[in-house]
C-alpha positions as CSV (number, residue, x, y, z in Angstrom):
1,X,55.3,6.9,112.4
2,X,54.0,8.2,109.5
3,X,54.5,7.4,106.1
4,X,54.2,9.5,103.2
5,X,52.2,8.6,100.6
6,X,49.0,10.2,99.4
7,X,45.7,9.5,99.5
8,X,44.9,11.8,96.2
9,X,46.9,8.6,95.1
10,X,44.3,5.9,95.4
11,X,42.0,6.4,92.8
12,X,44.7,5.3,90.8
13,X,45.1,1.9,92.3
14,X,42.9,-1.6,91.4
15,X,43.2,-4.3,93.5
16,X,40.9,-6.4,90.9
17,X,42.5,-5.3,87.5
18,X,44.0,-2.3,85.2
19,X,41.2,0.0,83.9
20,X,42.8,0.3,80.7
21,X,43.4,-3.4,80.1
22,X,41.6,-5.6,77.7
23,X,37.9,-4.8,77.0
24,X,37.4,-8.0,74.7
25,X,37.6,-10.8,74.8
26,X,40.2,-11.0,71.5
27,X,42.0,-7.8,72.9
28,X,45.5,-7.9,74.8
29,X,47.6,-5.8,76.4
30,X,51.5,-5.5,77.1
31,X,52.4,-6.6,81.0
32,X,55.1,-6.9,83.3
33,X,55.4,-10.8,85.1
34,X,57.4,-10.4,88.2
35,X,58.4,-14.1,89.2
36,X,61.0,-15.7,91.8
37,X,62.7,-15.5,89.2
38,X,63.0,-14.8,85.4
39,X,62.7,-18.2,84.3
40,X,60.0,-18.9,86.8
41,X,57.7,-15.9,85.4
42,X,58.2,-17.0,81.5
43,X,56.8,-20.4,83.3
44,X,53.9,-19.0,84.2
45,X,53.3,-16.9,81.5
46,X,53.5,-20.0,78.9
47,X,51.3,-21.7,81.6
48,X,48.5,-19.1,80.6
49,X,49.2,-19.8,76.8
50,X,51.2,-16.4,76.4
51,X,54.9,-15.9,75.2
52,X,57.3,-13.4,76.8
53,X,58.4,-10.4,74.1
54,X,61.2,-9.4,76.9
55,X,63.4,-10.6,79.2
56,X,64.1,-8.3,82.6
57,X,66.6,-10.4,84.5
58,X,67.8,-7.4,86.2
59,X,64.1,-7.6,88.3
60,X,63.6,-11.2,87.6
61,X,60.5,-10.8,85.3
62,X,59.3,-10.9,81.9
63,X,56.8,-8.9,79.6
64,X,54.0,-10.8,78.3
65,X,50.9,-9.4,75.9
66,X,48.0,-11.2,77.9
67,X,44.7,-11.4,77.7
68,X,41.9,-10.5,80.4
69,X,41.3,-14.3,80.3
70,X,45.2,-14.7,81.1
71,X,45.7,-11.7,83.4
72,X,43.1,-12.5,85.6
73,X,45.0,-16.2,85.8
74,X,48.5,-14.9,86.3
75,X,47.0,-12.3,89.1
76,X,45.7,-15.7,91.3
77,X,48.7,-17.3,90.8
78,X,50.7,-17.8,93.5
79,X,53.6,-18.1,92.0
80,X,54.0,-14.7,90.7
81,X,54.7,-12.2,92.6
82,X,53.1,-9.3,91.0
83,X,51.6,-7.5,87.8
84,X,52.2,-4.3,86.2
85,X,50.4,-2.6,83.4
86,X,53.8,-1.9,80.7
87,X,54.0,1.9,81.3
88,X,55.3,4.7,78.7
89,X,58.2,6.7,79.2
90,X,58.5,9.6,77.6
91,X,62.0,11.8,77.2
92,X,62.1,15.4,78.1
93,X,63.9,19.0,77.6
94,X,63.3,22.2,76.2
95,X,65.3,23.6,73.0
96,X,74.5,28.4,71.8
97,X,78.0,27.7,69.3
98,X,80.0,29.0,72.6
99,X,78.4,26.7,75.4
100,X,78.1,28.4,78.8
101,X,77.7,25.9,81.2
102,X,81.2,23.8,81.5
103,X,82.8,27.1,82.9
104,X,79.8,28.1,85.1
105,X,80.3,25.0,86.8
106,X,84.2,24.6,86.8
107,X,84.7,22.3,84.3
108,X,86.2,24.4,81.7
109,X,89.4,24.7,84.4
110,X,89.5,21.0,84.9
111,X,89.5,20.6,81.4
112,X,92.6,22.8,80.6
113,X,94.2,20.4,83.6
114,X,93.7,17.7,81.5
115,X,90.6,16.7,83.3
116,X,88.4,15.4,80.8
117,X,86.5,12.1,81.5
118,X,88.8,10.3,79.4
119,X,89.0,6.2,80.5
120,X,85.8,7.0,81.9
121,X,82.3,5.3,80.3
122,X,79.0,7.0,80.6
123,X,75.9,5.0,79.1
124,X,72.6,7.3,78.1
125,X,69.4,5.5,78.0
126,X,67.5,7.5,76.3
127,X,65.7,8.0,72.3
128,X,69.5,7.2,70.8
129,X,72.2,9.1,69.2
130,X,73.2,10.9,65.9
131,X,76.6,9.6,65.1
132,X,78.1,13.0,64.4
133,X,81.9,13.7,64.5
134,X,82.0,15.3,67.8
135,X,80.1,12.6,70.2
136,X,81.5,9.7,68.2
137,X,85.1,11.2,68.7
138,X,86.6,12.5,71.5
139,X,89.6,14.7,72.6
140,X,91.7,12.2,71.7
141,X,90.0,12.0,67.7
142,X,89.8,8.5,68.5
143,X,86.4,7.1,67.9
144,X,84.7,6.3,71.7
145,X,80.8,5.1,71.0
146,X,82.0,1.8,72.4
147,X,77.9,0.3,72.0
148,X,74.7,0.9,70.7
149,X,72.0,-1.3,72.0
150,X,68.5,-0.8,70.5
151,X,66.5,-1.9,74.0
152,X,63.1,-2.2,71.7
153,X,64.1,-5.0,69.4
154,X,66.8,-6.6,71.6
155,X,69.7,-6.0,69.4
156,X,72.8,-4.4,69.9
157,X,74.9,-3.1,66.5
158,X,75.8,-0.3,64.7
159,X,74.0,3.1,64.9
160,X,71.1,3.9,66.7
161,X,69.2,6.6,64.5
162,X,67.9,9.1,66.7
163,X,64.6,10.7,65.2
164,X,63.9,12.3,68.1
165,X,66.6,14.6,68.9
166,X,66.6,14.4,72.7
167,X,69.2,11.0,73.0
168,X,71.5,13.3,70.8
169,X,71.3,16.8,72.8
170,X,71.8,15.1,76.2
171,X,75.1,13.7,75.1
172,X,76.0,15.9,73.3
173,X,75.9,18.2,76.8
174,X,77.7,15.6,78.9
175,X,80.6,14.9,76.3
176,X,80.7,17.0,73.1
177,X,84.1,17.1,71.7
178,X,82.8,20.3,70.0
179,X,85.4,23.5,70.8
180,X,83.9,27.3,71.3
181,X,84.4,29.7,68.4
182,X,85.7,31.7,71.2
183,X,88.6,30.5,74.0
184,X,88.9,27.3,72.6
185,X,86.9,25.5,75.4
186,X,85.3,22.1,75.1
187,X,81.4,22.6,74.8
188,X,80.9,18.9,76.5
189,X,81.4,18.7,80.2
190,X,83.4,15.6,79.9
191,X,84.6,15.5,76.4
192,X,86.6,13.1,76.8
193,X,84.8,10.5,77.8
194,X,83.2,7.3,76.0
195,X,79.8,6.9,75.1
196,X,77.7,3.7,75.5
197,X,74.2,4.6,73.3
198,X,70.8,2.5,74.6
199,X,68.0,3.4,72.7
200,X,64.6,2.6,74.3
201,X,62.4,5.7,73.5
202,X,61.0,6.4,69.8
203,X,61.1,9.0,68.0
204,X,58.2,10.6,69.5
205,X,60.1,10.4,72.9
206,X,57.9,7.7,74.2
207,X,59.2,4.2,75.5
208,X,57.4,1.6,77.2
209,X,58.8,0.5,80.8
210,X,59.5,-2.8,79.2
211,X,61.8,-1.5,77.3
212,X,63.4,0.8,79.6
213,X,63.8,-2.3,81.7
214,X,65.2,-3.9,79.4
215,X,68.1,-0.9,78.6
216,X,68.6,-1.2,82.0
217,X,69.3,-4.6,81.8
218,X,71.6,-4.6,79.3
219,X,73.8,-1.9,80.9
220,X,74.3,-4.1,84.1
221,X,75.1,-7.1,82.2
222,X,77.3,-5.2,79.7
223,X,79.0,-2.6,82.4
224,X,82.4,-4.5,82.7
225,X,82.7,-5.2,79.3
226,X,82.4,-1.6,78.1
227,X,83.6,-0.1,81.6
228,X,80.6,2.0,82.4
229,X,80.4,3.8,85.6
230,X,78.0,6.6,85.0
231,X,74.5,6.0,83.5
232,X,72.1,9.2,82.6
233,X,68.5,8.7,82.5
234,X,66.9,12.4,81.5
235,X,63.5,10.9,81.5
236,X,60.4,10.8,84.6
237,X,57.1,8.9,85.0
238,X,54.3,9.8,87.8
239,X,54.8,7.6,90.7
240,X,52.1,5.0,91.3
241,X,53.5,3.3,94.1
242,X,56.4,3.7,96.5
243,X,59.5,3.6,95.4
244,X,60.4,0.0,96.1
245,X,57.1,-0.9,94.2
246,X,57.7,0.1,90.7
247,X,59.6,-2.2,88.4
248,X,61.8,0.5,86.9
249,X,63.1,1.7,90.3
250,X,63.5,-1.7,91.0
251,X,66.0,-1.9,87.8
252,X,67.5,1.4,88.4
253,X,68.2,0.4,92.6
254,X,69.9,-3.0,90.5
255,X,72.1,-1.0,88.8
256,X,73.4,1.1,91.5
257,X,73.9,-2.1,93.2
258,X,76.3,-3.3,90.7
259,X,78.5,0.0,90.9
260,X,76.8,2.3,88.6
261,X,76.2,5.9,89.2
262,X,73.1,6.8,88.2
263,X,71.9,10.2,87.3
264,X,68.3,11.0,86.6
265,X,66.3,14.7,86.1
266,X,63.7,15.2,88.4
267,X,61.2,16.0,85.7
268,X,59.8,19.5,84.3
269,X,56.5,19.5,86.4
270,X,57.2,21.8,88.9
271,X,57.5,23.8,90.8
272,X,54.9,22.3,93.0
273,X,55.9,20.1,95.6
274,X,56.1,16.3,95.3
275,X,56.6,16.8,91.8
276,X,59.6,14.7,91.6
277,X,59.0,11.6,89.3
278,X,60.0,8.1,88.6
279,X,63.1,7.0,88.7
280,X,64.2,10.2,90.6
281,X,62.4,9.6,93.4
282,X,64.7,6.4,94.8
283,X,66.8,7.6,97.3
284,X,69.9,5.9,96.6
285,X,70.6,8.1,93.0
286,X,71.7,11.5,92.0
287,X,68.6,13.7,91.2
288,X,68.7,16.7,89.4
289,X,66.8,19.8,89.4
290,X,67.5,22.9,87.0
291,X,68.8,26.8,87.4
292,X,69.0,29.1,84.9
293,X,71.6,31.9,84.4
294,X,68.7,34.3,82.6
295,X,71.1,34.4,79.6
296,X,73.3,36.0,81.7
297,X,76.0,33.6,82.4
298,X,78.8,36.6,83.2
299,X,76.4,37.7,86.0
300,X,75.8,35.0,88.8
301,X,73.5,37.2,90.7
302,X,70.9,37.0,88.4
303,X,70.6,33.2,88.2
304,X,67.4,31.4,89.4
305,X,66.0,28.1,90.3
306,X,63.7,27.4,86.9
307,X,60.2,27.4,87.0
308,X,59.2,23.6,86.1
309,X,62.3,22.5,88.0
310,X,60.4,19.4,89.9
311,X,60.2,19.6,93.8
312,X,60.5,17.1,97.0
313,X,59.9,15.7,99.6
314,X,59.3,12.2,97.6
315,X,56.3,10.3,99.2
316,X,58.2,8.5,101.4
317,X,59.7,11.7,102.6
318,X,63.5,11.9,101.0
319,X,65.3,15.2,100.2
320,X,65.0,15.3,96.1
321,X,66.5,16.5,93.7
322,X,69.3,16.5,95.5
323,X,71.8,18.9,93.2
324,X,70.9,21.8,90.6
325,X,72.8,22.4,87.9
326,X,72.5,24.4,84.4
327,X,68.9,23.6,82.9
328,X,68.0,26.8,81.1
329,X,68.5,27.3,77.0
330,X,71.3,25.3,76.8
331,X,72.9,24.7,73.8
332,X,73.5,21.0,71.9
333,X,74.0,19.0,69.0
334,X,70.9,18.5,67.4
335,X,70.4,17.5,63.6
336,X,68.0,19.8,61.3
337,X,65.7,17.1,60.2
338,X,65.3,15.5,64.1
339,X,61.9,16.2,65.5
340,X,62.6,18.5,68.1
341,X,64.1,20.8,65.8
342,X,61.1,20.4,63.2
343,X,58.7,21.0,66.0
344,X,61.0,23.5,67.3
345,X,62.6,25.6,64.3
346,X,63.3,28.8,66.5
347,X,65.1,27.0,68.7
348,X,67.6,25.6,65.7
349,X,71.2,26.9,65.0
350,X,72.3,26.5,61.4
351,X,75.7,25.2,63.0
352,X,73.8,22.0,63.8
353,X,73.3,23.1,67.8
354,X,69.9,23.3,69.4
355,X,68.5,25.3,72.5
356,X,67.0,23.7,75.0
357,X,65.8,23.5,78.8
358,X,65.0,21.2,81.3
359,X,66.0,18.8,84.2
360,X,67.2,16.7,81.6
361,X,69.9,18.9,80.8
362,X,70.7,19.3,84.0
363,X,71.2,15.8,84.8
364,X,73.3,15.5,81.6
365,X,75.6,18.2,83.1
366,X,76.0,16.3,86.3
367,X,76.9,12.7,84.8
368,X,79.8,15.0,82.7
369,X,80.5,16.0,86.4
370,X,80.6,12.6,88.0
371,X,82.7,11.5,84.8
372,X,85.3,13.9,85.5
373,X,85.6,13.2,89.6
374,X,85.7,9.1,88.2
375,X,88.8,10.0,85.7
376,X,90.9,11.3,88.4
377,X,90.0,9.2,91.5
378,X,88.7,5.6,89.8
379,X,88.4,4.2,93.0
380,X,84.6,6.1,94.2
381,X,81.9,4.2,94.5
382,X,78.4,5.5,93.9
383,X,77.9,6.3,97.3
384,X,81.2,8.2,97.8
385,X,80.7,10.0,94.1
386,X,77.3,11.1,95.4
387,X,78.9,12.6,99.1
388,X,81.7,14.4,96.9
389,X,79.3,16.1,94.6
390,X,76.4,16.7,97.3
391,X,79.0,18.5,99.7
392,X,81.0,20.5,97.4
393,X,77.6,22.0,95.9
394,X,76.8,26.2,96.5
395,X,73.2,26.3,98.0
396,X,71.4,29.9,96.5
397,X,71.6,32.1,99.3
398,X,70.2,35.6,99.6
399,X,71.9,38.7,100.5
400,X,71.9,37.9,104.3
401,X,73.7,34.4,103.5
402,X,70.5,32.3,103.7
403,X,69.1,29.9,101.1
404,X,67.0,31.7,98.6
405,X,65.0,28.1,97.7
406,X,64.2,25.4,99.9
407,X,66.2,22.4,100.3
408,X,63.4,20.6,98.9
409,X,63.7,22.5,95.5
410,X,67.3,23.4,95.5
411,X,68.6,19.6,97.1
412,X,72.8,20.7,98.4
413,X,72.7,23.5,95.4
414,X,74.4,23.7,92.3
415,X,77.0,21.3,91.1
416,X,80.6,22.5,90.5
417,X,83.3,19.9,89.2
418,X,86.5,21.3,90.2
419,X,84.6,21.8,94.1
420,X,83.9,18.4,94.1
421,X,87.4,16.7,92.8
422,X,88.9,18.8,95.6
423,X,86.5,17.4,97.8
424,X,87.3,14.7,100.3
425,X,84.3,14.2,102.1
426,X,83.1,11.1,103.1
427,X,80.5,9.2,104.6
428,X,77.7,12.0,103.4
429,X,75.2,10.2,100.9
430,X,72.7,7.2,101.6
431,X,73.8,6.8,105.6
432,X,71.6,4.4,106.7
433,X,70.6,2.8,103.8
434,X,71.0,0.0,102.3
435,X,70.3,-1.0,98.8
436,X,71.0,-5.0,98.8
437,X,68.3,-5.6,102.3
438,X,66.1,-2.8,100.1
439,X,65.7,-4.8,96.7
440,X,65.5,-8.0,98.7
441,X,62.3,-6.5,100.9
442,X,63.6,-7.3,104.2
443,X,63.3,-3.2,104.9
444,X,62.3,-0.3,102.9
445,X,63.3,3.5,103.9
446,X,61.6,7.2,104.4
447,X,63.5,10.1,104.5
448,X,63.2,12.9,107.3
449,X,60.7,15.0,105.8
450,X,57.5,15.8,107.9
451,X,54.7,18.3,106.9
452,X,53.3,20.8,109.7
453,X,50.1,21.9,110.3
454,X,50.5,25.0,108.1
455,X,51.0,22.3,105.0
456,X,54.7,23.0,104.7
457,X,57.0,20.7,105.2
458,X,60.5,20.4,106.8
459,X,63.4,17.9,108.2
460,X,62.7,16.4,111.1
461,X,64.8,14.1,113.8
462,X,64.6,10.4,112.8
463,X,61.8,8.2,113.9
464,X,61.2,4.5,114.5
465,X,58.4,2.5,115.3
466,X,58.8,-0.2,112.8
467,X,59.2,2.0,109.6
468,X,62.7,2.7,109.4
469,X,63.7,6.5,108.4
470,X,66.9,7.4,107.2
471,X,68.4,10.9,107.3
472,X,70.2,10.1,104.2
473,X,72.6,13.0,103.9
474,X,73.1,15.4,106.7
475,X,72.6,18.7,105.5
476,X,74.2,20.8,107.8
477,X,77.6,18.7,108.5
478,X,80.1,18.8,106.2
479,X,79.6,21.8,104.0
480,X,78.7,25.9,104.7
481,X,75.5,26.8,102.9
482,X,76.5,30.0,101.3
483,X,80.7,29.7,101.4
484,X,80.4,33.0,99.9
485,X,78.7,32.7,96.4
486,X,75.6,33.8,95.5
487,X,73.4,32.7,92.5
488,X,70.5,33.9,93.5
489,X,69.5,37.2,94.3
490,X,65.9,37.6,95.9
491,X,64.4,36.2,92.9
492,X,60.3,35.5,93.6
493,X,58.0,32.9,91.8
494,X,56.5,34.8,89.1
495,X,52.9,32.7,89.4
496,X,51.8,33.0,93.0
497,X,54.4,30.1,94.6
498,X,55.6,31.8,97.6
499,X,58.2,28.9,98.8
500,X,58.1,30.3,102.8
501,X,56.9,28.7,105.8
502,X,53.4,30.0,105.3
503,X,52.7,28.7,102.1
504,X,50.4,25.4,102.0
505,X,52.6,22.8,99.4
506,X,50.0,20.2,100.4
507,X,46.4,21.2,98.5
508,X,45.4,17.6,97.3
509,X,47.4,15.9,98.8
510,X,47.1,14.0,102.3
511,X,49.6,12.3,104.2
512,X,48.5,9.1,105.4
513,X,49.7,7.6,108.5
514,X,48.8,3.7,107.3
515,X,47.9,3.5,104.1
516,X,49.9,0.7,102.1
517,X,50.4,-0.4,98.7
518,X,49.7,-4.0,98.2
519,X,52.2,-6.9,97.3
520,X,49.7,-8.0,94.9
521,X,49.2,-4.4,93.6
522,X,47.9,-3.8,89.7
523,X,47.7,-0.8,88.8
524,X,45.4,1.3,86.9
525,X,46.1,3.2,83.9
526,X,49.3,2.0,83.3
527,X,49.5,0.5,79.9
528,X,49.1,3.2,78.1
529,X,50.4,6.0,80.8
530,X,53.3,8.3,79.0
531,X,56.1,9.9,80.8
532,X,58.6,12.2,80.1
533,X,62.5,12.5,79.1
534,X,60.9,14.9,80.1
535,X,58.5,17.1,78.8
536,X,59.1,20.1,76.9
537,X,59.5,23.6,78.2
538,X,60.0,26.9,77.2
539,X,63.2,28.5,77.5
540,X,64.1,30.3,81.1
């Protein structure tokens, strides 16, 4: 039994307190209380003389500014259950009007079947939304931004003002009511469908996990009333702790529980391996990596997996990101006086559209996806949405019909919606997990990933011995690797990565065959830690 975490890791973890916490005795810092319940951690907290600024019901907890004086109480009390420094998220992409992408991946077909994502509700926690005609209106003209919750102050009400620029470019890609100058095709991959907007980054990108948790929150409690079913989150943290452990997985595992799909990017810091960030790295969601179509779009053979498209295993060993889809210079809504497109100019179109890459693109293409398969069979639950799109995917494949990438960098392959609504595969996605015993601790799961001797890794047969491992998906049942399409063709790393058998993914890292996190764990570095939504990249 071995379980993948490592040890490079532990200089990141404090068992006594966070490194970047108070200094003086005066100073506090933001935490998050993790109780029995949340009731029970606001106890505590007041206990210590502190006052909760949030509310996290969806992981039972509360944020509290504490001092050292009250943080070392709260850590030796047994009554709450842990303490986490409140992280920063940060959101992340890189900056046509024709867009590309809903007919590389089938949608534009779907669409002209009247396949659009309408009835269908897709929620984007993210830095918020610029109200502009075509994502507050859909095919229909009718106006579909059902909510805007503002997860910083706690409010929910009109308008959301996006400073940023990335909230607005990621919906714009997943439902943009916007038609081509040319063909009259949508440039949304679900135009259709309406649009929930949470706002919990600023307009630097950054959000604290508070407030994430908080969005997160708010969408579970809110999902019937507003009918979401798909919920984007184009943003990734470094993982400090397994999966199970970190209080925004926690949320995001809570929401997929109540029925959500979730989407996240796997981040922009590959290509290295175990690159894959937080929340991608649960098991149970849809992670997305990125391809390019070298500005090429007409010619599929010259597409390629992008450069700082974020690579698995996870450190628990799972199969992430799962699916690729369209990451490179893609074009979205994007307003002249947002901060991307200040920082960015060259990257602005006078016709109010942006260029941009990244996993978080990609991920915004794949909840357009999931909206579509949702408007024309209601009845899929995140575990049978996640088969459908995972088997109907085209791995890259090389001339001789094998993949070009690894199945750690390339997941099933690249999405394609009118594949997957023809799909009617079943049984494919999360076997052997279960979500409910998960968030409850009674067992936690590892994925099939091994590393050999040479430092790479591969999929090996499942293992017991008290840890249990779950294959997950089964990646060679159910679908043909290459079913005759190529988008790939012999393309090679262009800074050394040679992704083969020989090549050692492991330098600085160690996988450890007993190391644990603790129940108790604190962790180091955290308040002030920054993540991104994701971080930005050059165009590919």
């Amino acid at each position: 039994m071995r379980k993948m975490l490592p040890a490079v890791f532990g200089f990141l973890i404090s068992l006594v307190g966070l490194a970047c916490g108070p200094g003086g005795r005066g100073e506090t810092a933001s935490y998050i209380v993790q109780g029995a319940s949340t009731e029970a951690a606001a106890a505590r907290v007041a206990a210590v003389g502190a006052e909760p600024t949030h509310e996290l019901r969806i992981i039972g907890a509360v944020a509290a500014r504490l001092s050292e004086a009250q943080h070392r109480a709260l850590a030796g009390d047994p009554a709450v259950r842990r303490i986490y420094g409140d992280r920063q998220a940060r959101v992340a992409g890189t900056p046509q009007p024709d867009t590309y992408y809903p007919t590389l991946i089938g949608a534009a077909e779907l669409h002209r079947a009247g396949i659009d994502g309408s009835g269908v509700t897709v929620a984007v926690l993210d830095t918020g939304a610029w109200e502009t005609y075509y994502l507050s209106r859909g095919t229909g003209r009718g106006w579909r931004i059902l909510a805007n919750y503002d997860a910083r102050t706690g409010i929910e009400g009109p308008g959301s003002n996006d400073g940023h620029g990335h909230g607005t470019h990621v919906s714009s890609v997943i439902l943009s009511s916007g038609q081509t100058r040319k063909g009259k095709l949508y440039n949304g991959v679900a135009p259709g469908a309406d649009l929930v907007v949470v706002k919990a980054f600023d307009d630097t990108g950054a959000g604290a996990y508070s407030d994430v948790i908080r969005g997160l929150d708010w969408v579970v409690a809110n999902k019937d009333l507003y009918g979401i079913r798909v919920l984007n989150l184009s943003f990734s943290a470094s993982p400090r702790s397994h999966y199970w452990d970190d209080p925004l997985n926690q949320a995001v595992m809570r929401a997929w529980q109540a029925g959500i799909f979730v989407v996240a990017s796997a981040g922009n810091s590959g290509p290295a391996p175990m690159t894959v960030g937080v929340p991608g790295n649960v098991p149970y969601i849809l992670t997305v990596g990125a391809m390019s179509d070298a500005v090429t779009p007409e010619l599929p053979g010259d597409d390629f997996l992008a450069s700082f498209s974020a690579a698995g295993p996870t450190f628990e060993g799972f199969v992430k990101p799962e699916l690729v889809a369209p990451g490179g210079h893609v074009r979205g809504i994007m307003k002249n006086d947002q901060r991307l497109a200040v920082e960015h100019p060259k990257y602005y179109e006078t016709s109010n559209t942006f260029l941009m890459s990244g996993t978080s693109q990609a991920a915004a293409v794949v909840s357009g996806v999931a909206a579509l398969v949702l408007q024309a069979e209601p009845q899929l639950q995140p575990d049978e949405l996640k088969c459908r799109l995972m088997a109907s995917a085209f791995p890259a494949v090389d001339d001789r019909g094998t993949p070009a990438y690894s199945v750690f960098q390339q997941g099933a392959g690249m999405v394609h919606a009118g594949k997957a609504l023809a799909s009617e595969a079943t049984g494919c996605a999360n076997r052997g997990l279960d979500v409910t015993l998960d968030l409850a601790g009674v067992i936690h799961y590892g994925g099939r990933a091994d590393q050999a001797g040479d430092g790479s890794f591969y999929l090996r047969d499942l293992a017991g011995d008290g840890y249990t491992w779950s294959d997950g998906y089964t990646w060679s049942d159910g679908y043909t690797w290459s079913d005759g399409y190529t988008w790939s063709d012999g393309y090679t790393w262009s800074d050394g990565y040679t992704w083969s058998d020989g090549y050692t993914w492991s330098d600085g890292y160690t996988w450890s065959d007993g190391l644990l996190w603790s129940d108790g764990l604190l962790w180091s570095d955290l308040a002030n830690a920054s993540t991104a939504v994701n971080t930005w990249v050059e165009q590919e």
